[in-house]
PDB file of N, CA, C and O in Angstrom:
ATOM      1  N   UNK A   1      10.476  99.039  40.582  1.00  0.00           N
ATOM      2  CA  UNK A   1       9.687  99.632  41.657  1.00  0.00           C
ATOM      3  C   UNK A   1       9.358  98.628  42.758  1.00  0.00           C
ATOM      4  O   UNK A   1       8.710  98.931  43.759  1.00  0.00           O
ATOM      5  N   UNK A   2       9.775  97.593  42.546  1.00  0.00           N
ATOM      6  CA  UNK A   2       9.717  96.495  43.491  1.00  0.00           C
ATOM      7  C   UNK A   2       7.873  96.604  44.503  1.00  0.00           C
ATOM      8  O   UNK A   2       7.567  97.077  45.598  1.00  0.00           O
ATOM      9  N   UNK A   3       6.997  95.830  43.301  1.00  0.00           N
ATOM     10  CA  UNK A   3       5.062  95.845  43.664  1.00  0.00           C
ATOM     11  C   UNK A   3       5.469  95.038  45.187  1.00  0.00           C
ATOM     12  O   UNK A   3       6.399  94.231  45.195  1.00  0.00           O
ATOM     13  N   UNK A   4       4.998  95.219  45.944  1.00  0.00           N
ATOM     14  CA  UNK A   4       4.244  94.623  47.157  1.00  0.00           C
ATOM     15  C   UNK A   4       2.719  93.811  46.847  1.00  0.00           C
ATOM     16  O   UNK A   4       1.871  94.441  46.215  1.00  0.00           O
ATOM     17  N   UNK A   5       2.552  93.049  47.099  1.00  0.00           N
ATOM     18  CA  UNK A   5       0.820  92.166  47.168  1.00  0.00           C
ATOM     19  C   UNK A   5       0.596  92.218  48.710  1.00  0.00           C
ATOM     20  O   UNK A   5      -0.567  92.486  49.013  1.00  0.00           O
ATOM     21  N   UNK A   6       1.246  92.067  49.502  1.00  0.00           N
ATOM     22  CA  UNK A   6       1.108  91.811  51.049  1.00  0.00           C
ATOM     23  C   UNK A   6       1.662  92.530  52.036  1.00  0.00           C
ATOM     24  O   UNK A   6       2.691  92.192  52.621  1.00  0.00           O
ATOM     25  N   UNK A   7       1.318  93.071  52.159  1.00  0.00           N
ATOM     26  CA  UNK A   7       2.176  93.825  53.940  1.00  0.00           C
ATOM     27  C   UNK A   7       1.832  93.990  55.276  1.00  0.00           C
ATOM     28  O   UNK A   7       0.933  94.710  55.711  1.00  0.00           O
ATOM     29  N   UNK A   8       2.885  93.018  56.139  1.00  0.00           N
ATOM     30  CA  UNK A   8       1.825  92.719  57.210  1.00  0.00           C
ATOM     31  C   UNK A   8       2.682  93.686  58.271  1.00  0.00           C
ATOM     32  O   UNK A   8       3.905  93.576  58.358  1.00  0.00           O
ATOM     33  N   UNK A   9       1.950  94.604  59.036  1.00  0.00           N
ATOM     34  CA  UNK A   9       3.019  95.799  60.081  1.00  0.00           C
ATOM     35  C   UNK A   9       2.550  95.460  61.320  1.00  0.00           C
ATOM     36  O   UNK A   9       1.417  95.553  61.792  1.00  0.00           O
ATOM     37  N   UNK A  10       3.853  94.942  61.909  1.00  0.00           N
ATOM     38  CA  UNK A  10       3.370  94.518  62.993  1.00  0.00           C
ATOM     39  C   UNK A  10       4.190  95.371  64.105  1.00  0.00           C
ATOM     40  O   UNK A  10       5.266  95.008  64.579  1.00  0.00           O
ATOM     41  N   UNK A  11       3.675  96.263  64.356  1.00  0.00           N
ATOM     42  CA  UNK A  11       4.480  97.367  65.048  1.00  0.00           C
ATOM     43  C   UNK A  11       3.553  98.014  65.842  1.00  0.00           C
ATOM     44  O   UNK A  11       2.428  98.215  65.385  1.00  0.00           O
ATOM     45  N   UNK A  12       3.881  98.418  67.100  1.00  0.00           N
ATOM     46  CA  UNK A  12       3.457  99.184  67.775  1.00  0.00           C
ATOM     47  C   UNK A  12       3.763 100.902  68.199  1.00  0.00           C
ATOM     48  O   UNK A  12       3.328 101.555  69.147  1.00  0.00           O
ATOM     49  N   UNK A  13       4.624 101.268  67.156  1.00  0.00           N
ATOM     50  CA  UNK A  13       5.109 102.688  67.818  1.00  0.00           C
ATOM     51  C   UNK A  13       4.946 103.617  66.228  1.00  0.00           C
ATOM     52  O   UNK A  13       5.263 103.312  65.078  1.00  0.00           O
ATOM     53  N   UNK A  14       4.320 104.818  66.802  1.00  0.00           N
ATOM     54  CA  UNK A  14       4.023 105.740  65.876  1.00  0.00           C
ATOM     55  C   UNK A  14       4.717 105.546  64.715  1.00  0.00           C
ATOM     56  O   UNK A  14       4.252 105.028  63.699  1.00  0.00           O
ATOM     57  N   UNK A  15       6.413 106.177  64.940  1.00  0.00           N
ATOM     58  CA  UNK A  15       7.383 106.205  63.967  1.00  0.00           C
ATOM     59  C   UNK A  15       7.680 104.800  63.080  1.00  0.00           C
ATOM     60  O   UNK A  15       7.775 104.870  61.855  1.00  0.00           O
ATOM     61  N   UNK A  16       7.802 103.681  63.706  1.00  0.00           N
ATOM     62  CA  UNK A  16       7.844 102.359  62.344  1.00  0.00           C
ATOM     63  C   UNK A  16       6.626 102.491  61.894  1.00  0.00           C
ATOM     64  O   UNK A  16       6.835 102.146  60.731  1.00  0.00           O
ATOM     65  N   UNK A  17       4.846 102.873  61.962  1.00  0.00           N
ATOM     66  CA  UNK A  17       4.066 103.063  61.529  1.00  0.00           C
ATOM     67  C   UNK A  17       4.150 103.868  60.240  1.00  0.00           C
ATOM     68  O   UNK A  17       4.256 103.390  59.111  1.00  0.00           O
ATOM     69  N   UNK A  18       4.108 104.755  60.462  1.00  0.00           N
ATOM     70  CA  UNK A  18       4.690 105.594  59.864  1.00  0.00           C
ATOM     71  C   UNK A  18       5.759 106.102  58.477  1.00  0.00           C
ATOM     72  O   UNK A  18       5.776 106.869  57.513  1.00  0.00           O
ATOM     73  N   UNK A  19       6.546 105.117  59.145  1.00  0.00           N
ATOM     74  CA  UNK A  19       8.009 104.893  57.861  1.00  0.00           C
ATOM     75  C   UNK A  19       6.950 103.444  56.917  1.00  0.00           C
ATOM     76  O   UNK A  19       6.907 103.267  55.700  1.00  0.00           O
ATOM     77  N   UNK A  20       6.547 102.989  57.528  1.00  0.00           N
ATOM     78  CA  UNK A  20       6.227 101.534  57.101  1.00  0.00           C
ATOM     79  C   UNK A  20       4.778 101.814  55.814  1.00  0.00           C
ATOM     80  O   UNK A  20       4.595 101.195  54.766  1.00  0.00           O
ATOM     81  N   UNK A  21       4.176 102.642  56.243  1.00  0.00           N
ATOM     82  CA  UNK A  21       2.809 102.815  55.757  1.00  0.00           C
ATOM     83  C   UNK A  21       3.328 103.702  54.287  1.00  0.00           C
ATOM     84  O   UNK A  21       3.166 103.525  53.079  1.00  0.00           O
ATOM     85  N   UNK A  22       3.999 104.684  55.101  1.00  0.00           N
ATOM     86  CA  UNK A  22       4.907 105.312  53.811  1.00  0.00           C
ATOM     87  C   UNK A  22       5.421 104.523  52.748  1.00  0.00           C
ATOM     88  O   UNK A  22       5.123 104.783  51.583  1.00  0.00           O
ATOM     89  N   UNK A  23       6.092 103.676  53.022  1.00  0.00           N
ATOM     90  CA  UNK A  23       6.708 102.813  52.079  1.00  0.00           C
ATOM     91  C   UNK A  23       5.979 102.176  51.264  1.00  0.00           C
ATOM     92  O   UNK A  23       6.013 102.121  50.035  1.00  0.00           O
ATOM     93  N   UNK A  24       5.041 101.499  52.322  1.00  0.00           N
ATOM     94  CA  UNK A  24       4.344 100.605  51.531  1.00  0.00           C
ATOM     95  C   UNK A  24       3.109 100.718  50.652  1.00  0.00           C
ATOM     96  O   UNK A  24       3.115 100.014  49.643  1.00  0.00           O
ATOM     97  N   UNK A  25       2.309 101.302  50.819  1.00  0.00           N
ATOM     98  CA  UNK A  25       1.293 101.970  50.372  1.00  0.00           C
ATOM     99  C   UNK A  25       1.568 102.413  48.145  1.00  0.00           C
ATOM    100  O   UNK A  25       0.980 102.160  47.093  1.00  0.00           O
ATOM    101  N   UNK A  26       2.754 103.125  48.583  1.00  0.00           N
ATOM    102  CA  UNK A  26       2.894 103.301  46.926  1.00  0.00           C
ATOM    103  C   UNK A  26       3.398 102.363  46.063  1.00  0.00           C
ATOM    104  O   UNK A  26       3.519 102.440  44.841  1.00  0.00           O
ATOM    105  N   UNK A  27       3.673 101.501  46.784  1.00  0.00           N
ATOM    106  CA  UNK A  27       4.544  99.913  46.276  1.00  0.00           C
ATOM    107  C   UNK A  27       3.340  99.046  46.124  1.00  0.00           C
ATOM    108  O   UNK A  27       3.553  98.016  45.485  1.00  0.00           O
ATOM    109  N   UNK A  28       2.170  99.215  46.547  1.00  0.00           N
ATOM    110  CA  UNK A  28       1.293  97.845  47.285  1.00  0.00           C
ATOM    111  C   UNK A  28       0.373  97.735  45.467  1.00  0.00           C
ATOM    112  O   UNK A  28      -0.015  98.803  44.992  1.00  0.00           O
ATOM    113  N   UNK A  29       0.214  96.861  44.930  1.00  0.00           N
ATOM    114  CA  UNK A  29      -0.281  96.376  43.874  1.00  0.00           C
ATOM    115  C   UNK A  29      -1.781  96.556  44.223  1.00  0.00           C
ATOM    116  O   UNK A  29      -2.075  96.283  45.386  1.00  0.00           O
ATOM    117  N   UNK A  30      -2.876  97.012  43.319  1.00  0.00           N
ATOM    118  CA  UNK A  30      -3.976  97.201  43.538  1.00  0.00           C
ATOM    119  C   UNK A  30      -4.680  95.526  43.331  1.00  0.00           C
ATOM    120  O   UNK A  30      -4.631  94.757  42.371  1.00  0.00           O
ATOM    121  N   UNK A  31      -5.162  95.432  44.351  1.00  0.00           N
ATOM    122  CA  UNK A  31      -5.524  93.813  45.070  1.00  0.00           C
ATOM    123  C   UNK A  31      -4.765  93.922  46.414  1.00  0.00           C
ATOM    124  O   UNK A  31      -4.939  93.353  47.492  1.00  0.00           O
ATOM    125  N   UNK A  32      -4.134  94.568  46.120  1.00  0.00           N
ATOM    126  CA  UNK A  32      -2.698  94.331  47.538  1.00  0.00           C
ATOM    127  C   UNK A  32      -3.195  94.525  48.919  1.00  0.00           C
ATOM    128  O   UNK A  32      -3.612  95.681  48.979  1.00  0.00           O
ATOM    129  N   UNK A  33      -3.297  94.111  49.703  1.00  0.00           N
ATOM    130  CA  UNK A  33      -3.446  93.924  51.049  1.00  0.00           C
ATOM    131  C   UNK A  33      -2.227  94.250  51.962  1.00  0.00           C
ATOM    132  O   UNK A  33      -1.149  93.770  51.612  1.00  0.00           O
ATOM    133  N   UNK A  34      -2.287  95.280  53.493  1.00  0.00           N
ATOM    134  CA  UNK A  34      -2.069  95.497  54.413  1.00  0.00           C
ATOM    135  C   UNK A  34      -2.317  95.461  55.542  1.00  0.00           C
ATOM    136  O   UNK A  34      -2.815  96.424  56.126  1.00  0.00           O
ATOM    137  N   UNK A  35      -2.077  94.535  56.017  1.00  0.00           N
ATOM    138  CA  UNK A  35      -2.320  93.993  57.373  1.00  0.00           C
ATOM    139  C   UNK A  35      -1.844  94.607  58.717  1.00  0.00           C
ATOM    140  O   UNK A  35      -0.713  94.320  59.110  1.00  0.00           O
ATOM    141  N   UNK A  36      -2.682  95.482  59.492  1.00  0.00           N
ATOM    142  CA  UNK A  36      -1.738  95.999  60.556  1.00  0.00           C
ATOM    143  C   UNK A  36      -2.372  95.151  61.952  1.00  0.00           C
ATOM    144  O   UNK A  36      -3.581  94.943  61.856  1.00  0.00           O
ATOM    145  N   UNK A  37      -1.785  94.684  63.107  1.00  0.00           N
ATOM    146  CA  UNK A  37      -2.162  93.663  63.767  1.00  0.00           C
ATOM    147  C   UNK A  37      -2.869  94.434  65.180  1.00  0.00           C
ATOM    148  O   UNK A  37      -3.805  94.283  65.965  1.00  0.00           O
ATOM    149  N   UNK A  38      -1.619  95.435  64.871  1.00  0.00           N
ATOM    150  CA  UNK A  38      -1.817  96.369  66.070  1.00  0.00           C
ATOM    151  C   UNK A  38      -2.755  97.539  66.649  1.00  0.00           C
ATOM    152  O   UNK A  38      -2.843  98.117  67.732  1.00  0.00           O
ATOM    153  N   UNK A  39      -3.648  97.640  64.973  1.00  0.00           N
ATOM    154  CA  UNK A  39      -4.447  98.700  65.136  1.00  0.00           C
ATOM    155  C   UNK A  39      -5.265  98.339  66.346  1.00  0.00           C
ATOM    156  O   UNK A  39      -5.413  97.188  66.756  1.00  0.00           O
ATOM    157  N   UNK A  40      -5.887  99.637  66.987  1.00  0.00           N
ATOM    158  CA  UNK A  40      -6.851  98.955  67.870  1.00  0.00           C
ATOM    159  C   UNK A  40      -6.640  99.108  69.073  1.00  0.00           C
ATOM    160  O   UNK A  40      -7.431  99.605  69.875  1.00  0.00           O
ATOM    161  N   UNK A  41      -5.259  98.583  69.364  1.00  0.00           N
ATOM    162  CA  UNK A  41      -4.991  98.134  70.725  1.00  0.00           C
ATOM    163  C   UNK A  41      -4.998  99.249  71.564  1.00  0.00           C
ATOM    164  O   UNK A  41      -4.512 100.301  71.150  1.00  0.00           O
ATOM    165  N   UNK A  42      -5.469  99.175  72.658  1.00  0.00           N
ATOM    166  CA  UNK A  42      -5.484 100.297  73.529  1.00  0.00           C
ATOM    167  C   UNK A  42      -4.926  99.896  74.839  1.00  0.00           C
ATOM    168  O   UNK A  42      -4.999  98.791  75.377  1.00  0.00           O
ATOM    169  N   UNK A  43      -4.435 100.830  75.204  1.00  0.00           N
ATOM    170  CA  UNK A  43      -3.881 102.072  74.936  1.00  0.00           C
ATOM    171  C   UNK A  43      -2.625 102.218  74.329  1.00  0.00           C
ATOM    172  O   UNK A  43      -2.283 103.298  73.848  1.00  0.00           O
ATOM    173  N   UNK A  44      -1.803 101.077  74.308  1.00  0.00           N
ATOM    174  CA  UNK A  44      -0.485 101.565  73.510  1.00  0.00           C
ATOM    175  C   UNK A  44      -0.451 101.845  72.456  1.00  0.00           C
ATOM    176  O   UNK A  44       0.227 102.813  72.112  1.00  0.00           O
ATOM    177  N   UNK A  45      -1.109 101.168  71.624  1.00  0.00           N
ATOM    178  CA  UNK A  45      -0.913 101.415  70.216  1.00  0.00           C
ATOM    179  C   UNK A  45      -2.532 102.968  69.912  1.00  0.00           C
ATOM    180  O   UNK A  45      -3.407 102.880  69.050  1.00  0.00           O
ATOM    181  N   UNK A  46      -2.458 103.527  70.401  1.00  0.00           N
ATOM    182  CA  UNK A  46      -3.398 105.014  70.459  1.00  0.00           C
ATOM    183  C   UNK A  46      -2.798 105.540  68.974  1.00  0.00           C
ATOM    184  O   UNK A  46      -3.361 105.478  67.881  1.00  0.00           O
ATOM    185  N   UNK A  47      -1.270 106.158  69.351  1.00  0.00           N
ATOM    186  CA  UNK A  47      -0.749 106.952  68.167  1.00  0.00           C
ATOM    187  C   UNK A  47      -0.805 106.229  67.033  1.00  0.00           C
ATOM    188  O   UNK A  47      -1.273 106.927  66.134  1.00  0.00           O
ATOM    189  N   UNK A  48      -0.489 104.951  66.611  1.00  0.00           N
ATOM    190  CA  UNK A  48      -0.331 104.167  65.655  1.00  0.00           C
ATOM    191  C   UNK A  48      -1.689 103.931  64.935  1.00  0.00           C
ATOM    192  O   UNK A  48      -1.696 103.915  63.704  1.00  0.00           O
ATOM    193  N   UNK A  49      -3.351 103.664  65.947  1.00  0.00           N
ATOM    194  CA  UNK A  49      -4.550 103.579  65.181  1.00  0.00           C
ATOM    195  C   UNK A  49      -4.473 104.769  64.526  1.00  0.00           C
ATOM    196  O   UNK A  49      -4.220 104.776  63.321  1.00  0.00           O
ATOM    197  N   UNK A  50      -4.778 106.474  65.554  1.00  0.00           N
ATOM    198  CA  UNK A  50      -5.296 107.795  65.065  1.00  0.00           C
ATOM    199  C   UNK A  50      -4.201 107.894  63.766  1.00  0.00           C
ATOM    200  O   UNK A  50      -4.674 108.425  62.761  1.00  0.00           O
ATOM    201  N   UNK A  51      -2.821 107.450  63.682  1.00  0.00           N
ATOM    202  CA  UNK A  51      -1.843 108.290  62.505  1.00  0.00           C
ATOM    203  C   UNK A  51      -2.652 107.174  61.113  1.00  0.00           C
ATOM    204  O   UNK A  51      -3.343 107.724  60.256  1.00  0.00           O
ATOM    205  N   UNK A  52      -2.463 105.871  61.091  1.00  0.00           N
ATOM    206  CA  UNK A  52      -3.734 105.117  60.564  1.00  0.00           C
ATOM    207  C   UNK A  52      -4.528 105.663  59.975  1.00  0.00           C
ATOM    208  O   UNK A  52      -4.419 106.099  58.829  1.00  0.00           O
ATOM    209  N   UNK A  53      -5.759 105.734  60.923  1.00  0.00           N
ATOM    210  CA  UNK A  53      -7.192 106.272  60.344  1.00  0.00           C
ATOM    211  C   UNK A  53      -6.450 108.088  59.360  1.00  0.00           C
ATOM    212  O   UNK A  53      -6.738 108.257  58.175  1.00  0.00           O
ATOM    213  N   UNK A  54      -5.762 108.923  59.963  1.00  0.00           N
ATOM    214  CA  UNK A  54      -5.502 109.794  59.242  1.00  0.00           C
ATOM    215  C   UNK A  54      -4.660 109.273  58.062  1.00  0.00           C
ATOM    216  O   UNK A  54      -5.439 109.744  57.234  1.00  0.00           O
ATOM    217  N   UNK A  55      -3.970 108.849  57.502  1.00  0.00           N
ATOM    218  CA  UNK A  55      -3.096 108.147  56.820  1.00  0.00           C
ATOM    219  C   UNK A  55      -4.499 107.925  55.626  1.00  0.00           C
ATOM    220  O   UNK A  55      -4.747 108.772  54.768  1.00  0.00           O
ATOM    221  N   UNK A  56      -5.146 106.882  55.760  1.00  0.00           N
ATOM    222  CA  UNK A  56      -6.473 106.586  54.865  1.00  0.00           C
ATOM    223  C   UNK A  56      -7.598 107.426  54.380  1.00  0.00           C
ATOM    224  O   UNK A  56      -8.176 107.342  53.297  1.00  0.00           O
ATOM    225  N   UNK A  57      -7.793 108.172  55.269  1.00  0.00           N
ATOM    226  CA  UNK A  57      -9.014 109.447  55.233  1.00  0.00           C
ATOM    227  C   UNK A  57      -9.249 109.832  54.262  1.00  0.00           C
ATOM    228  O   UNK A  57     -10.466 109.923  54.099  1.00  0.00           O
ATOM    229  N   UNK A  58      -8.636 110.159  53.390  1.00  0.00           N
ATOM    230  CA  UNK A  58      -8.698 110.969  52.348  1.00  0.00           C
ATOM    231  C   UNK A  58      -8.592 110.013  51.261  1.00  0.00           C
ATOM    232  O   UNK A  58      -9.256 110.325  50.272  1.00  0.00           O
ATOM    233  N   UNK A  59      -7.762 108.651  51.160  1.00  0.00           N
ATOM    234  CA  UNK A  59      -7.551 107.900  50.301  1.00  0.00           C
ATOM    235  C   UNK A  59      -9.060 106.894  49.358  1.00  0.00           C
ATOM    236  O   UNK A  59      -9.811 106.031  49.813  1.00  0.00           O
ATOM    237  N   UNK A  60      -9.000 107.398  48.208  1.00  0.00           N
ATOM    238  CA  UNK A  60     -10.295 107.221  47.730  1.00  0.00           C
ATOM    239  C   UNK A  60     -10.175 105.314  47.060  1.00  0.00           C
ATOM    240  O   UNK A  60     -11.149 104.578  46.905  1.00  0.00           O
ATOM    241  N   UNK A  61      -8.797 104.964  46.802  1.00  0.00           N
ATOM    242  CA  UNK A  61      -8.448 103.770  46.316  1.00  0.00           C
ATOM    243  C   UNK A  61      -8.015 102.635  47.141  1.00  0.00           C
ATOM    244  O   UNK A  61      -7.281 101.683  46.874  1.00  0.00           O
ATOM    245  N   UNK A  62      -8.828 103.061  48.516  1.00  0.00           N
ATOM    246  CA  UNK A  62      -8.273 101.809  49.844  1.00  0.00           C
ATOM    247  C   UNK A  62      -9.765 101.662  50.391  1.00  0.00           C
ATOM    248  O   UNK A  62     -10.550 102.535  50.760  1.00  0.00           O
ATOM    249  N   UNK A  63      -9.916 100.154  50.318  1.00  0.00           N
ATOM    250  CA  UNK A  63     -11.061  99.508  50.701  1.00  0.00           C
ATOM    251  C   UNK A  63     -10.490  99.570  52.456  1.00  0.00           C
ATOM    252  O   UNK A  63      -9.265  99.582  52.576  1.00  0.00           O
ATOM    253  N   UNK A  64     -11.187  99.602  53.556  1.00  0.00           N
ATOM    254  CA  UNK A  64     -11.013  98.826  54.687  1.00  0.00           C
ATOM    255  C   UNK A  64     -12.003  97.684  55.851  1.00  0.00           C
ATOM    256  O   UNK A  64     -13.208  97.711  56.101  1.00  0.00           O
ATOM    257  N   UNK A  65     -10.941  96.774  56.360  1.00  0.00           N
ATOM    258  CA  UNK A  65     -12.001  96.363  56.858  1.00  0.00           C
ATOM    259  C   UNK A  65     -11.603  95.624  58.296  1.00  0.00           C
ATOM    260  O   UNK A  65     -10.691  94.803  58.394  1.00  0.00           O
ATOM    261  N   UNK A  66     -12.137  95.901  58.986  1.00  0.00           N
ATOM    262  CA  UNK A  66     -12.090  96.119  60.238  1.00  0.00           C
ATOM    263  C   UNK A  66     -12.823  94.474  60.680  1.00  0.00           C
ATOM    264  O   UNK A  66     -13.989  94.164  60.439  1.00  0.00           O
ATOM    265  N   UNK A  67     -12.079  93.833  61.177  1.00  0.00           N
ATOM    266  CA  UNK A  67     -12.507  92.154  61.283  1.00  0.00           C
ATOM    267  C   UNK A  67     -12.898  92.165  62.976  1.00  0.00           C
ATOM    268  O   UNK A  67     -13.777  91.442  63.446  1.00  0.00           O
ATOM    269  N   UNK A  68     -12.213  92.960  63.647  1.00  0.00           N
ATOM    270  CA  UNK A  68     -12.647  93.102  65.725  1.00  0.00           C
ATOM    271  C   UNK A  68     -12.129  93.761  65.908  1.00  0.00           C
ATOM    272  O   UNK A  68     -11.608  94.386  64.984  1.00  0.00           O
ATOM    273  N   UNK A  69     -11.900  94.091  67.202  1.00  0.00           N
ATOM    274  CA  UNK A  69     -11.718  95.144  67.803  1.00  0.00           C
ATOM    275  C   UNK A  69     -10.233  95.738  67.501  1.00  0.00           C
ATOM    276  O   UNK A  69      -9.899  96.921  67.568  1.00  0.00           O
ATOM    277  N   UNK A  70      -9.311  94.458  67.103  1.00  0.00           N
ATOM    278  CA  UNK A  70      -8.012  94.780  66.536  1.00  0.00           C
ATOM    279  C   UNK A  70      -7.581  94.303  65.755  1.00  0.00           C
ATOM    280  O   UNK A  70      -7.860  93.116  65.589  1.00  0.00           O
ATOM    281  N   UNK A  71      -6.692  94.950  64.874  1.00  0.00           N
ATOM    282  CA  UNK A  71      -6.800  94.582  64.185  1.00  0.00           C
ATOM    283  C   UNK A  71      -7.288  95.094  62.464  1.00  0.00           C
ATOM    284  O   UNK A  71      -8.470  95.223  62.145  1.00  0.00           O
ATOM    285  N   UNK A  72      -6.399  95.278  61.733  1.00  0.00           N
ATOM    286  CA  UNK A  72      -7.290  96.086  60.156  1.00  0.00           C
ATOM    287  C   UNK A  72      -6.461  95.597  59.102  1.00  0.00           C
ATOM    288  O   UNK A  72      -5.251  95.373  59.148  1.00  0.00           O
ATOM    289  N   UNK A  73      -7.441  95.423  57.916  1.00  0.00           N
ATOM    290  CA  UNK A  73      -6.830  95.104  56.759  1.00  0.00           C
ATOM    291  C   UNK A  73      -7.184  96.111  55.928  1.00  0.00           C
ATOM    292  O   UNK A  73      -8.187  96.749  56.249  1.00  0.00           O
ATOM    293  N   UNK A  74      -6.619  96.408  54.953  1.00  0.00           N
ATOM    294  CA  UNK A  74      -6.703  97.487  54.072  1.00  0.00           C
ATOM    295  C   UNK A  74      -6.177  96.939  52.482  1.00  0.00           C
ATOM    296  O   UNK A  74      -5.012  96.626  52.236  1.00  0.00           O
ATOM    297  N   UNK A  75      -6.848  96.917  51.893  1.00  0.00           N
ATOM    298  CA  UNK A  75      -7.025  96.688  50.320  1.00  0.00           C
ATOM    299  C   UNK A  75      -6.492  97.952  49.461  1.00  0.00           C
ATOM    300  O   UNK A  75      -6.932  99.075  49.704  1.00  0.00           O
ATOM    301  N   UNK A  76      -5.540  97.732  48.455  1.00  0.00           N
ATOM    302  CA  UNK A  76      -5.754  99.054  47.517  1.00  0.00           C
ATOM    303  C   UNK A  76      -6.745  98.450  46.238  1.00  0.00           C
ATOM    304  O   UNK A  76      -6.453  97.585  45.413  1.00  0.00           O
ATOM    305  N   UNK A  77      -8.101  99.275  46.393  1.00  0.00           N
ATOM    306  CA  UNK A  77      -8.652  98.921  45.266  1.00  0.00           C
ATOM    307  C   UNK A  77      -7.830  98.984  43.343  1.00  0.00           C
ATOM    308  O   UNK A  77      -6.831  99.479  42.822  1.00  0.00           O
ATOM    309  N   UNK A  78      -8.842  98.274  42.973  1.00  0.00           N
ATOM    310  CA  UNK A  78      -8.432  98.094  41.322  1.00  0.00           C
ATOM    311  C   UNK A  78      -8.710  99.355  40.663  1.00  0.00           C
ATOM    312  O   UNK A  78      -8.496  99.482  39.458  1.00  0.00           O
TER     313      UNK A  78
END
């Protein structure tokens, strides 16, 4: 199943968001960390925060944490 511990997405456009979060998320080892660089940024990266924040919403086993204005890390809890 090839675990992930780290994933850092450094992308700005909906669709690699997207494919990327997909991927990684069910791979990511609980401790595992996701780093997206781009959240935040406004205005380009708009689609990439809102698909984000929806992406997590519901997810009861992801810590997040928001360090400034851009920028998010996301934990899968234990």
């Amino acid at each position: 199943t090839n675990p992930i511990s780290f994933g850092y997405l450094a992308s700005d456009t909906l669709e690699s968001c997207e494919t990327l979060l997909n991927f990684m998320w069910p791979k990511l080892n609980p401790g595992g960390i996701i780093s997206i660089c781009d959240y935040g940024s406004y205005p380009n990266c708009l689609p990439l925060t809102v698909y984000t924040d929806n992406f997590f919403k519901d997810k009861k086993d992801a810590f997040i944490y928001y360090p400034d204005n851009v920028g998010i890390f996301i934990m899968k809890k234990f």
